[in-house]
N, C-alpha and C positions, 0 to 999 in steps of 0.2 A: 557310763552311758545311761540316760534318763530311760526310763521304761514306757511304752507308747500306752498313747490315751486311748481307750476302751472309744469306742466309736459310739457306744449306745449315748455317755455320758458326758458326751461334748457340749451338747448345746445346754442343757441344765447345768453345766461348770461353767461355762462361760459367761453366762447371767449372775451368777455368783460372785464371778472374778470382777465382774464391769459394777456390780453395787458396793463393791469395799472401798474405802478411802484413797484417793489420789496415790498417796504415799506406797500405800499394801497394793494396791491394784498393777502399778506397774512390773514388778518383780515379781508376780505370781502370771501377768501377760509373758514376761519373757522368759518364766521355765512353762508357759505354755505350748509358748510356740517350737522349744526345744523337743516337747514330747509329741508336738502332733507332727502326723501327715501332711504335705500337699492338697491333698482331697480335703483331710481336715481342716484343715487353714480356710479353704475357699468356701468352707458354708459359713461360718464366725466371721469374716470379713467383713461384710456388711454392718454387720453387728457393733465392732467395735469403733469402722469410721462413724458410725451416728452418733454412739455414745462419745467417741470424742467431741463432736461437734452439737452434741443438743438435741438431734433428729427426734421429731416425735418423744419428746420427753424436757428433760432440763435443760432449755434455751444456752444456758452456759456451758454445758455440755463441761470440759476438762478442764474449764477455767481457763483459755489460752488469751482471750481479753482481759483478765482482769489481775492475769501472776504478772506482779515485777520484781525486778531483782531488790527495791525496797521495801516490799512491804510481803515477799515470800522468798525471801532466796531459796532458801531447800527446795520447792517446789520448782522456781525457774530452773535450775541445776539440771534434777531431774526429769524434765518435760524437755529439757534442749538436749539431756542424752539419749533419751528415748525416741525424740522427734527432729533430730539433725537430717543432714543428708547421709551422713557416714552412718546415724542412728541404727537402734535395731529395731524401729518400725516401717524404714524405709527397706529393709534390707528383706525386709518380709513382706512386701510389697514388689520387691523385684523378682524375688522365688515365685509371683502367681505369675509373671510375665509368659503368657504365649499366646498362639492363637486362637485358642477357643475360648481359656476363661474370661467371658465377659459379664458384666455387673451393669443392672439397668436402673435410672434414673426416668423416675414420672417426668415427662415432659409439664404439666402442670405444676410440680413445685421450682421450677423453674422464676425468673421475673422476668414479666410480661417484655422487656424490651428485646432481651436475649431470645424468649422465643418468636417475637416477629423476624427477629435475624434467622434466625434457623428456617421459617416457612418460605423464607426468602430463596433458603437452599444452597448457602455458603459451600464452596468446593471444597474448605478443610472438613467440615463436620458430612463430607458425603457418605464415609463408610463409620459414623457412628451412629446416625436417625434410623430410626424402624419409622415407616410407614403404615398407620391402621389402613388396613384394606377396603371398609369400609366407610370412613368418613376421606380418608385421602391426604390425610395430613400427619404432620407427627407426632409419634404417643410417646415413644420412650428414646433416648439416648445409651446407646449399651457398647461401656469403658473398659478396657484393660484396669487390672489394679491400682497402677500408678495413676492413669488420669482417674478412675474413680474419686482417690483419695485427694488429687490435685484439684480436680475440680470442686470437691466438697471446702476445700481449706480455703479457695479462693470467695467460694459462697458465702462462707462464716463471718466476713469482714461485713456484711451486708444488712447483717441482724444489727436492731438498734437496743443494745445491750444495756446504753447508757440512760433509757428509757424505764428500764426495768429492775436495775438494782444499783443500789446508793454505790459502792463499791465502784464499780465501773462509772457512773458516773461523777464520780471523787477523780479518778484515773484520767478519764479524757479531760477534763478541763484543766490540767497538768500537764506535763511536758514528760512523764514517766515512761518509759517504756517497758510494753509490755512484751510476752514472748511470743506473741501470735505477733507483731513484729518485727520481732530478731529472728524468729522461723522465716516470715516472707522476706526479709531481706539476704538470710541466707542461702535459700531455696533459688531467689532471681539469681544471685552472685554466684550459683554453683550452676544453676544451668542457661544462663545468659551470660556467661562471660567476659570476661572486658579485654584478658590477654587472650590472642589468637592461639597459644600452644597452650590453654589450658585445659588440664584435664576433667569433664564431667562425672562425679561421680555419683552412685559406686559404680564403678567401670566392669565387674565381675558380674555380667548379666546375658540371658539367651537375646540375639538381636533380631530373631524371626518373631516381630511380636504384631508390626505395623506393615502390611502391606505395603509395598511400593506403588505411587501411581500418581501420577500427573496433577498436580494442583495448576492449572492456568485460572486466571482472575475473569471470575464472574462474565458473561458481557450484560455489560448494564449502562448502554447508550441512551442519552436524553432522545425525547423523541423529534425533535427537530435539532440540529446540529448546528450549531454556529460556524459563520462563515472561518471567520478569521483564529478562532480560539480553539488550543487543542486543550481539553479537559482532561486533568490529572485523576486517574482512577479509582480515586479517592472521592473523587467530588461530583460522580458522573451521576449521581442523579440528581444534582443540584446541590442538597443541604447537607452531604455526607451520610447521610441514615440511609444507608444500601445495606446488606449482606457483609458489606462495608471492609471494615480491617479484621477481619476472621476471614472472609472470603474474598467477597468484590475487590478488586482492587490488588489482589497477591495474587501476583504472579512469581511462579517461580521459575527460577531459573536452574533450575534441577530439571526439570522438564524434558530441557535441552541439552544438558549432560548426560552422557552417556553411562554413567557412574551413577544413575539416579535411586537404584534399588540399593545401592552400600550406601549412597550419601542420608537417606528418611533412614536407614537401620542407626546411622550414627548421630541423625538430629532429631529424631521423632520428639523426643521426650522436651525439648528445647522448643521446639514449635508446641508443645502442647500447653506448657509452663504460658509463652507465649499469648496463644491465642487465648487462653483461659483468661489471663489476668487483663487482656486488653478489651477483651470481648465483654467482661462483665463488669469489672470494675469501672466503667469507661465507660459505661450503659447503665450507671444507676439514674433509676426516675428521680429525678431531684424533682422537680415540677409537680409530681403525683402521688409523692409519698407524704406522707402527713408529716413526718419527721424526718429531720433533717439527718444528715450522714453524720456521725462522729468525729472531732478531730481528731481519732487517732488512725482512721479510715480514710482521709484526705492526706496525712503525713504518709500514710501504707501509699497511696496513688505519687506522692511526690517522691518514695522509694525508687516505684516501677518508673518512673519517669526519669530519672537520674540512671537508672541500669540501663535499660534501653539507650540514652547516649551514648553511655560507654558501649552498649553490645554492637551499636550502629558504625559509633565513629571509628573503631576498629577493623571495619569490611574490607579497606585497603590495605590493608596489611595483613589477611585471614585471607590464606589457600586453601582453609578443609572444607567439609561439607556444610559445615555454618554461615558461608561467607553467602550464598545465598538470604538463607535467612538473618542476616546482620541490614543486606539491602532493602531487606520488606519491612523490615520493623518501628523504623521511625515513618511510614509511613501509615503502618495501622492507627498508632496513636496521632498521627495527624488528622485521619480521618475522623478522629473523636473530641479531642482535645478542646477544641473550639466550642463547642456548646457544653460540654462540661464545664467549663468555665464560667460559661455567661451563667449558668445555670443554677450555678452555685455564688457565683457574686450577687446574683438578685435576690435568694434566700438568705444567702448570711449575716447572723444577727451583724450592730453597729459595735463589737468591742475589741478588746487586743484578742481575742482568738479568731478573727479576722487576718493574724498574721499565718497561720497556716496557709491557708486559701493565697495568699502572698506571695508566699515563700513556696508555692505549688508550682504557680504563673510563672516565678522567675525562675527559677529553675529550669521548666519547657525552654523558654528563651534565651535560654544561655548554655547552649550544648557545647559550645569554647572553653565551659571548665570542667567538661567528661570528656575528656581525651586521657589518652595514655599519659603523654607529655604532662598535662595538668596535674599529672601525681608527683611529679617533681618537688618537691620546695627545697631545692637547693640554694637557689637567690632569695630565698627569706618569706618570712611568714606570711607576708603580704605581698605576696607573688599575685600576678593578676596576669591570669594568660590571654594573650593576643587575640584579636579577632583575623584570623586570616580569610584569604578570598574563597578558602574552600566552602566557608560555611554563608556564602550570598545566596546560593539556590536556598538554603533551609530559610533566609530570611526572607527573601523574596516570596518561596509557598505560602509563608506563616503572617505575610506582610499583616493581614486581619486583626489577628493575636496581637503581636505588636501595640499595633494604635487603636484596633476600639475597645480592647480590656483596658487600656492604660484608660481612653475615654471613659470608660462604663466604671471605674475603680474614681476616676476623679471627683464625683459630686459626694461619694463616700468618707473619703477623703477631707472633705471640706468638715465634715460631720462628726469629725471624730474629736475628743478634748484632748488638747495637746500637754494636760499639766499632768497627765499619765506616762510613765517614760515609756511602757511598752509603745504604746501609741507613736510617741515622738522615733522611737526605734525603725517601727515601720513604714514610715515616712522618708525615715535615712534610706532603708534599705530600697526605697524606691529611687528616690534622689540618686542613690550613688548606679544604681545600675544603669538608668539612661541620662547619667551623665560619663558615661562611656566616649569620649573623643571618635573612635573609631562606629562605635553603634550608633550615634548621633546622625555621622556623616552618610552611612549607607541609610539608615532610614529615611534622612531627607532626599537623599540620588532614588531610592527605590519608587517611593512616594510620587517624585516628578514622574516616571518612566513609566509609571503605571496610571496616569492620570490621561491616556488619548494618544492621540497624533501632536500635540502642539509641541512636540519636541525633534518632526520630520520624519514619523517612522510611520508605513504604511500598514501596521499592525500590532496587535502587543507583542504576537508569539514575537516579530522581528526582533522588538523591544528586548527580550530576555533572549534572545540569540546575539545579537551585540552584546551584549550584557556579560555573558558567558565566555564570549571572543575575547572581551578586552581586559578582562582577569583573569583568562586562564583556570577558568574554575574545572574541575574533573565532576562537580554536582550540576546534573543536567536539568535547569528550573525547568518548570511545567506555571503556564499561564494559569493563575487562578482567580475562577469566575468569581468567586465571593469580593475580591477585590476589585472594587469598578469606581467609577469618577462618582456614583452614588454616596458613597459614603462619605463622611467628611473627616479632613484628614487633618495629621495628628498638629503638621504645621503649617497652618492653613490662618489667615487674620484672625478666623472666630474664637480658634485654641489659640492663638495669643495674647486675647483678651480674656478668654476665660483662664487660662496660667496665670495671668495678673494680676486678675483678681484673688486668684485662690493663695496664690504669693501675698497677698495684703493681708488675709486672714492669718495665716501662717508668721504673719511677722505683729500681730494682734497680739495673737498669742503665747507666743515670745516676751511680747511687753508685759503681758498680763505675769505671766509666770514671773517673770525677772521682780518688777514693782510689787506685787501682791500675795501672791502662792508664797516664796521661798520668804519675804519675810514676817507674812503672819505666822506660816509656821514655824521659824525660828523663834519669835517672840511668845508662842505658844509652848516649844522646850525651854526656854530659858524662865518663864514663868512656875513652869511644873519641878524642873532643876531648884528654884528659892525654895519650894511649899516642901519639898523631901528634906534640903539641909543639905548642910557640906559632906558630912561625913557617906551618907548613902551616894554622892554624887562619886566621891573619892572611890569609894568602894567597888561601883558602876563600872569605873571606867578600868582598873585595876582588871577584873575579871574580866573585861573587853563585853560589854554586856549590853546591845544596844537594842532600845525600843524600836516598835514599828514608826512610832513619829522621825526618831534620826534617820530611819532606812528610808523612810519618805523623802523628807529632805535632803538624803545623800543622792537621788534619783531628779529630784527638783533639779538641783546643781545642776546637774547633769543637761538638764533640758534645750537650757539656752544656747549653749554651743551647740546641741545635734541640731535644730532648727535651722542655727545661722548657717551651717555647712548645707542643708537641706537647698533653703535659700539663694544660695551662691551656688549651686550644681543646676539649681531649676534655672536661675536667669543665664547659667552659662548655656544649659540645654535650649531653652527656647527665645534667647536673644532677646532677655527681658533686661533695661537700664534699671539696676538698682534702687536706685536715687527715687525712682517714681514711685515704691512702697512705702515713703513715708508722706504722700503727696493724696490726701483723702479726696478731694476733688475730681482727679484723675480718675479716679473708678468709679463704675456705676452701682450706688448703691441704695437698694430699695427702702421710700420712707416706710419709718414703722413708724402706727400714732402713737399718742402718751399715751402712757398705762396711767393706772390710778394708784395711787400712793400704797393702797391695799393690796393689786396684784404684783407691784414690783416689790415686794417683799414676800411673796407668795412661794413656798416649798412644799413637794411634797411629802415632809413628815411633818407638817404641821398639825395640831390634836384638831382643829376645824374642819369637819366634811363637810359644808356646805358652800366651800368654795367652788364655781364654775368653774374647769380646766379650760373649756373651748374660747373661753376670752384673751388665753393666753398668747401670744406674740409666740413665732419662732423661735427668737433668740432666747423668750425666758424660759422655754420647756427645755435647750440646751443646756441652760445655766444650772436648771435642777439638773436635768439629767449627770453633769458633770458633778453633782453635789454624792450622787449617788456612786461611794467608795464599799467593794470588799473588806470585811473586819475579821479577822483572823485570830484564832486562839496564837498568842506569844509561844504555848511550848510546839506547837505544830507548824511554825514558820520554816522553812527550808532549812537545811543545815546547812552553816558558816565554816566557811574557812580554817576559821581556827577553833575548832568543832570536832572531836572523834565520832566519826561517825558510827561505827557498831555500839559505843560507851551512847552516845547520845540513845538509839535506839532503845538500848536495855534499861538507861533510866527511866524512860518512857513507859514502858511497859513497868517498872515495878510502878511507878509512880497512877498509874492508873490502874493497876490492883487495890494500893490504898486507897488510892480516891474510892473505886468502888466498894470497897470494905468499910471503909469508917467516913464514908461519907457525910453522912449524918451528923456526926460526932464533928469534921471539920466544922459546917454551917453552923454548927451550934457556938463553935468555940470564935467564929469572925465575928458572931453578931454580939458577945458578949459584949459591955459598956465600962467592964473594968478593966484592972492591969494587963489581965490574960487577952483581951477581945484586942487590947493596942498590939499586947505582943504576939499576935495569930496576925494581924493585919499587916504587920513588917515582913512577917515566911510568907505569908502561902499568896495567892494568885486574886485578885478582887474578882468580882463577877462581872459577866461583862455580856454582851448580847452577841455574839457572831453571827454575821451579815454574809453569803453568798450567793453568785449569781450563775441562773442555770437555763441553757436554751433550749427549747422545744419546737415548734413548727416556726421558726425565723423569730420568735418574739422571747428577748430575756427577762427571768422573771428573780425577783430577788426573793430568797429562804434568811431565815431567821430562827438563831436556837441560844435558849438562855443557858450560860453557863456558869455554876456555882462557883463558891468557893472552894478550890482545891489546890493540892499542893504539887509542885511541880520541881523534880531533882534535874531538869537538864541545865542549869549552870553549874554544876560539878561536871559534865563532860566537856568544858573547854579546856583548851590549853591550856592558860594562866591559871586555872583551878589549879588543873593537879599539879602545875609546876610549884604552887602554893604546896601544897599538899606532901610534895617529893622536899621542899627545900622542911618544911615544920618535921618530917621526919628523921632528915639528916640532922638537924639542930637537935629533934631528941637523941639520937644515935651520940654525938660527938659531945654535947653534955651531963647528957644524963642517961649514958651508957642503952639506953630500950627507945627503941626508933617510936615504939606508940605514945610513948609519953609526950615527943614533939607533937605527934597528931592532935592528943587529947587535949595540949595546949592551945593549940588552934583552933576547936569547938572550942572552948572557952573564951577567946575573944571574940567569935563567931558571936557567942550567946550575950559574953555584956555590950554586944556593939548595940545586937539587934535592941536588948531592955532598954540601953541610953536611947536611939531613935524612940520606942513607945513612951518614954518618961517625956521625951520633947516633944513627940506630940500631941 
């Protein structure tokens, strides 16, 4: 049994413990927490969630943006044992659980949108606001343990991290994950759950923590009432920015159970999770922040937004005390959802990390593939689950979503270079989603039904009362005002003209790619393939060793089929004839005049700055802009298939202790003009300028870093190496009895391959 902490000496240990190393800090926290009190626990508490989180001190606070399991595994390991749900920081967080300890938050470090929700007076956050007495408004927020630390974790994603250290911002503009994502995706998935009998845990906790008492939804009526239209409580005060899906709008139906003090002791924590991440994440100032959110902040919101289906579309099948809040919840985020979007497609720079922001949208609209059933794949990989009748109210609410993102994403769209395959990717993944047979046909039936009376109905609400009659839907639509004959709709003459046009584009560049891209740059490998020589080309392909130019061109390939399937989904969607995309008359397109022989060869890395850009035409500032490619160091390209990936790693790292140690001593030996300088230019790596692109307030700006000559061991971690390697050692073993003897044989033709290349060239 640990011996208890002296009480004088807690708070000066625990300053001690919070400035030691990631590594040493956590295992001296958890024989801390063995040797303290309760009382003890609760003055240190504060303490450690800031230091987790950066509070007043190191923005990065525990590093939980910036660990992934590539480039720190020991560290992700131990932050996901420490900071699980099952963890022992959670579990220490549940021992402060009760009535009185509560832990206050400045209302001022707050962001400005969450605290106009709060003066607003939302009915969940009613028994957490203190009131100044004095000015009359709120000063502080004061949390149980768990939301203390819930609501800090949710904050952290908020900070623009990727501003502030090269690290994180290497991470977000990568597809890496880190563990401040694998934490919030575990955290939703433990207490928003998808199956109705699952258990939250840790389930071994006091349940007198959260009062019981009546959450009923806001009243927040416009002040003149429309006749005919009942407004969804989500939308009552017009644009959705009410107290909104925290409060306004949640109603519960625990209220009206009688069971309501066991049912908040059994969901508190659920609703808390909840309203935190919808209320803040969901309410970032995109519009007022100088900088833009992170893509790995927008992938964390496509999280939340995928759980939430599943937590919602489970309510019919959930008897416990959650089944109320599984009914509120996709409706919080519908309250939000909508101008988060807009808000974020009008700041988002023009490149493939525009596919998050995408891949965010489709997701919301497609809550058909979070169902329970959806986890199926029994019928095969490429199962595509049905759209049934139940989910017509979610698209009829959402009708907005739908068609003016699709609208407001199209002239984007137009703008992007399709000889990028990300690009051409995002364009599939558009394509294929509303060419959905079934989504196709209810957005056009919606679209008519929602456009007046000229279809005989003496009202809308009547409109989505038929609606609901003659599908059998159990989802009760609610008329929404934002949907009116104002807006213009998705399949309307004007959008079939503009699909036509942008269908003309898209088959541009199609041709452009097909005729020009794939075979200047084949002729540009097949050129570089003569000036190497047979033997290095042999050798190349043997170790499976391939440049960034063939990965280019493996992705070129690629282009033209995703296009034509793109192509052929858009005319099937909006009942466009084919045949008319290769018919230039057909379309209306704007003259450009001549340029002059000077700016049509105009780039922007030309050595000439006294060129005028503003004379430049549209099309030719696209034509650069598409000229403008990321250049990547060869040994830091993603790891391949046929790749060890931990071997890969480790060469890495030695090979970058040389480089750093005898650096010097390489440049010396590339640049030399004799024997030596040919035979240094066949090993090691040419120099080369690396080009990356980096976004800041909507506008991407390109970085540039020279790098030397150095030497690079990641073609020993492929496959065909060491299979090399395993076969030259069996050969010494069965000839000449010592297995190193094959190995040493193999250096040796290693080294007269490489002197024959420096003699030829």
């Amino acid at each position: 049994m640990s011996q208890p902490m002296p009480p004088e000496n807690i708070n000066s240990h625990i300053l001690t413990v919070l400035s030691l190393p990631l590594l040493d800090k956590l295992p001296q926290l958890e024989l801390l927490f063995d040797r303290c009190t309760v009382r003890q626990i609760e003055e240190i508490y504060p303490l450690i969630v800031h230091s987790i989180f950066g509070i007043n001190g190191n923005s990065l606070g525990w590093g939980l943006r910036i660990t992934t399991m590539e480039n720190a595994s020991h560290y992700f390991n131990r932050l996901q044992h420490f900071l699980g749900v099952n963890g022992i920081w959670m579990h220490v967080c549940h021992r402060l659980l009760n009535e009185t300890t509560k832990f206050d938050i400045d209302i001022n470090l707050l962001p400005r949108k969450f605290i106009s929700m709060l003066q607003a007076g939302p009915m969940f956050y009613s028994d957490l606001i203190n009131i100044d007495p004095l000015k009359h408004q709120v000063s502080t927020l004061s949390l149980n343990a768990f939301d203390f630390y819930m609501f800090h974790f949710v904050l952290y994603a908020l900070q623009p991290l990727h501003t502030i250290n090269p690290i994180a911002m290497q991470i977000h503009n990568e597809r890496a994950k880190t563990i401040y994502q694998f934490l919030a995706a575990e955290y939703l998935d433990n207490f928003l759950p998808q199956y109705p009998d699952a258990r939250i845990e840790p389930s071994n906790f006091s349940t007198s923590v959260k009062a019981p008492q009546q959450l009923p939804a806001q009243s927040l009526q416009p002040q003149r009432q429309l006749r005919y239209l009942k407004l969804p409580s989500s939308y009552r005060n017009g644009n959705g920015e009410t107290g909104s899906a925290a409060g306004g709008g949640n109603t519960s139906p625990q209220s009206a159970d009688g069971n309501g003090a066991a049912s908040r002791a059994y969901a508190w924590r659920s609703e808390s999770v909840l309203h935190f991440f919808v209320d803040i994440w969901l309410r970032y100032d995109i519009e007022s922040e100088h900088h833009l959110p992170s893509s790995d902040f927008v992938r964390g919101v496509r999280t939340l937004v995928k759980q939430i289906h599943f937590f919602a579309n489970a309510a019919r099948m959930d008897h416990s005390p959650l089944c109320a809040l599984r009914k509120l919840s996709l409706t919080m985020v519908k309250a939000r959802i909508y101008a988060f979007l807009c808000s974020l497609i009008d700041r988002w720079p023009l490149d493939s990390s525009l596919s998050v922001v995408l891949e965010l949208w489709l997701s919301y609209i497609q809550p058909w593939r979070y169902t329970l059933g959806s986890n199926n794949r029994t019928l095969g990989i490429y199962y595509e689950p049905p759209i049934t009748n139940q989910f017509d109210g979610f698209i009829i609410d959402n009708l907005i979503v739908y068609t003016h993102i699709f609208m407001q994403l199209l002239p984007r769209f137009e703008r992007l270079d399709y000889s990028v395959y990300r690009n051409a990717f995002m364009l599939h993944r558009l394509a294929k989603t509303f060419s959905q047979q079934d989504l196709v046909e209810r957005l056009q039936r919606f679209e008519r039904l929602h456009s007046g009376n000229a279809y005989g109905f003496d009202s809308p609400q009547r409109q989505v009362n038929m609606l609901n009659k003659s599908h059998n839907s159990s989802y009760n639509a609610q008329w929404n005002p934002l949907v009116s004959s104002n807006i213009p709709k998705l399949f309307s003459e004007q959008m079939h003209a503009q699909i036509q046009s942008f269908l003309y584009v898209i088959s541009m560049a199609r041709n452009s790619v097909l005729t020009n891209n794939i075979s200047a740059l084949r002729k540009e490998i097949l050129e570089r393939q003569r000036s190497e020589g047979y033997l290095k080309n042999i050798f190349k392909k043997f170790i499976g060793e391939e440049t960034q130019d063939e990965l280019t061109l493996r992705d070129l390939n690629r282009i033209p089929e995703v296009l034509r399937h793109c192509i052929d989904a858009f005319c099937r969607t909006f009942n466009v004839d084919p045949g008319t995309l290769s018919m230039h008359e057909t379309l209306p397109v704007e003259p450009s005049p001549p340029a002059s022989p000077s700016l049509q060869n105009f780039s922007f890395f030309d050595s000439n700055n006294c060129l005028d850009t503003s004379k430049l035409t549209p099309h030719q500032m696209s034509l650069n802009a598409s000229n403008m490619q990321p250049t990547v160091d060869p040994a830091l390209l993603p790891i391949k298939s046929n790749e060890i990936r931990p071997l890969v790693r480790l060469l890495h790292l030695i090979s970058e202790a040389i480089n750093d140690r005898y650096g010097r001593r390489i440049e010396a030996f590339y640049e030399r003009e004799d024997f030596y300088g040919k035979l240094s230019r066949q090993v090691l790596y040419a120099p080369m300028t690396e080009k990356w692109f980096e976004k800041s307030d909507g506008n991407v700006d390109i970085y540039e870093k020279q790098l030397p000559p150095r030497i690079s061991l990641r073609p020993l971690g492929s496959i065909p190496s060491l299979c090399m390697m395993a076969f030259a050692l069996c050969f010494g073993h069965l000839w000449f009895g010592v297995a190193s003897v094959g190995l040493l044989l193999l250096c040796v033709v290693f080294f007269i391959y490489c002197m024959l290349l420096a003699l030829l060239s």
